[in-house]
N, C-alpha and C positions, 0 to 999 in steps of 0.2 A: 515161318516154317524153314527150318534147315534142309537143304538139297546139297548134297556134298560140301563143297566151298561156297555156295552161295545160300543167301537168305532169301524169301519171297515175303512177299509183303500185302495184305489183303485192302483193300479204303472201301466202305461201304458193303458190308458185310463181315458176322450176321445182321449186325443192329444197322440199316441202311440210313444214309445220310446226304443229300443233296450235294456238300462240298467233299463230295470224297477225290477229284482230282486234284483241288484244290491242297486238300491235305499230303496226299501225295508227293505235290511236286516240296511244300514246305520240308516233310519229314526229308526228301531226297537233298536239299539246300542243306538243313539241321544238320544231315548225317556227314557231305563234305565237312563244315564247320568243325564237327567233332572227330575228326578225321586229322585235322592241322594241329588238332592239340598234341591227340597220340602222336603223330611224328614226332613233336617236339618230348614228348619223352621217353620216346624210343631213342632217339638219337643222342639225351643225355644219359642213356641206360647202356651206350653203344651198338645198340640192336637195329637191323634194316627195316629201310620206310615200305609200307605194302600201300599198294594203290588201290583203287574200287573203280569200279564201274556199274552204271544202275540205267536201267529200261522202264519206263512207265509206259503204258495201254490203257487206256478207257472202252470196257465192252460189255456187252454182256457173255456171263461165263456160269458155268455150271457148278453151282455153288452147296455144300453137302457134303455127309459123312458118308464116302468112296468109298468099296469093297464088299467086305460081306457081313454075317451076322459073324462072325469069328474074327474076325481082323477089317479094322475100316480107319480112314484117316478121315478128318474134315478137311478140305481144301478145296482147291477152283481146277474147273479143265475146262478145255477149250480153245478155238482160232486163236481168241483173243488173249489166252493165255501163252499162248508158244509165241505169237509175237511181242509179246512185253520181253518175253526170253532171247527172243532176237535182236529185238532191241538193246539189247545190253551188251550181245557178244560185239554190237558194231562201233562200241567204244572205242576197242583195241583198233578196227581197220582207220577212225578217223582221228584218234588222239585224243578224243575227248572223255566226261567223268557221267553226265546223266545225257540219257538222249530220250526224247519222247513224241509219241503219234502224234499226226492230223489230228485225233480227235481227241486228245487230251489237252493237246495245243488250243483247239475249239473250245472246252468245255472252261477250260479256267480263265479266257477273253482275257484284258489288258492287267490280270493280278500279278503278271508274270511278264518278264523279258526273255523273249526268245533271240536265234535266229536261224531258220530254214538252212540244214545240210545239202539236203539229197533231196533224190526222190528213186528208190531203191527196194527190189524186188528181191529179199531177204531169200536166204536157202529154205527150199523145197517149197515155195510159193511165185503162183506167175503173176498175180496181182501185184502190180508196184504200191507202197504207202510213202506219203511225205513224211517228211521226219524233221525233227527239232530239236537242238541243244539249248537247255533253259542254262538260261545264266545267272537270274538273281530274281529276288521278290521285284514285284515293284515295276511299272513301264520302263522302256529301254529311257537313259539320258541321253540329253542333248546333246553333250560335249563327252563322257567318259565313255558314251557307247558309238560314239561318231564313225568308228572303225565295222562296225555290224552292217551300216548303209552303205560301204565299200564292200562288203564282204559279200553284201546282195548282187548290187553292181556288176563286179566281177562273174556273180554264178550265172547273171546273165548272159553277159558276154562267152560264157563256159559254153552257154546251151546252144546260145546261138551261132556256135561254132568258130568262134574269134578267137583262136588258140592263143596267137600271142597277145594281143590285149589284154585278155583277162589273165593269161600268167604272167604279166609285168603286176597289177593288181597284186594276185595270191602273194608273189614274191616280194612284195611291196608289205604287206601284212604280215609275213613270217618273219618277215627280218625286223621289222619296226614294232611288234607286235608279241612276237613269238609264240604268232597263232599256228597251231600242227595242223589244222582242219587247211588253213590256206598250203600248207608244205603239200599234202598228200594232193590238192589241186594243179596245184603248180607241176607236180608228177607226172600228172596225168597230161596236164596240155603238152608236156615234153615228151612223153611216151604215145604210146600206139593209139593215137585218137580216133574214134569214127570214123567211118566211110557211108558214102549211101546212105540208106532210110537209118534214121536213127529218131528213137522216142525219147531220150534224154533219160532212162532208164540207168542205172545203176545196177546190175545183178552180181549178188554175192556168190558165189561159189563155194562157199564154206559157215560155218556160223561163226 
């Protein structure tokens, strides 16, 4: 479904299917992949590269032909649909291309390598949700993913309020890495960090 500049994208509906997270996070993989082609020929056409960003949500959502007997669309509403929307817009504050729920993270178990962002309380919501940048099909590796059990590491030491610790960390992965997820951490430990009670929350201010 077209939304302005954005596409939505339905898994498991109408025809319901068990792996519809599953499919999801693949089509969101596919769609990077087919993404690196168009640059390349955009850039032998001499036309500018355009980037994406994508949000997945696992929920239940109210699914149906909206409106009235004169005008109706089929689509989804719902909690769980504004935060797949949220989801998305948080690409831009971390540098990243697909970011996805707790419970979408849950539903597809080890078909997928992730690794834990945040834990962030999205505009116009008090409820915090974890959150997760899938990286590729497949469990994380040994050696090529060795840099994500740093990246944990680190967010520990983030929480646990070890400012410089874990920003030699981040800055350690931005520069070696040239991971933006560690840059805007690194920010943060340099910038105006908690005082007092602090829940480890993340709140957006904006979408």
């Amino acid at each position: 479904k077209y939304m302005g500049d954005a596409i939505m994208a339905v898994f498991g509906a109408p025809l319901p299917f068990a792996e519809h997270p599953e499919a999801a996070c693949r089509a969101a993989l596919d769609m990077l992949e087919e993404l690196k082609s168009l640059h390349r020929s955009w850039q032998a056409r001499g036309l500018p590269a355009l980037d994406i960003g994508i949000g997945l949500n696992t929920g239940p959502m109210s699914v149906g032909n909206m409106g009235s007997a004169d005008r109706f669309d089929y689509t989804v509403l719902g909690d769980q649909v504004n935060l797949g929307s949220r989801l998305e817009g948080l690409n831009k504050e971390f540098g990243t291309r697909i970011i996805v729920s707790e419970s979408t993270r849950r539903a597809v178990g080890e078909a997928f390598a992730f690794r834990e962002l945040d834990f962030v309380a999205v505009k116009g919501k008090q409820e915090p949700v974890r959150i997760y940048e899938l990286l590729h099909a497949g469990p994380l590796a040994v050696e090529a993913d060795a840099w994500v059990g740093e990246f944990e590491s680190a967010l520990g030491l983030y929480r646990a309020r070890d400012w410089d610790a874990a920003r030699g960390i981040f800055e350690g992965l931005h520069s070696g890495q040239g991971d933006p997820v560690s840059a805007r951490y690194a920010e943060r430990c340099r910038g105006s960090v908690p005082t007092g009670e602090w829940d480890g929350v993340y709140r957006m201010l904006s979408k």
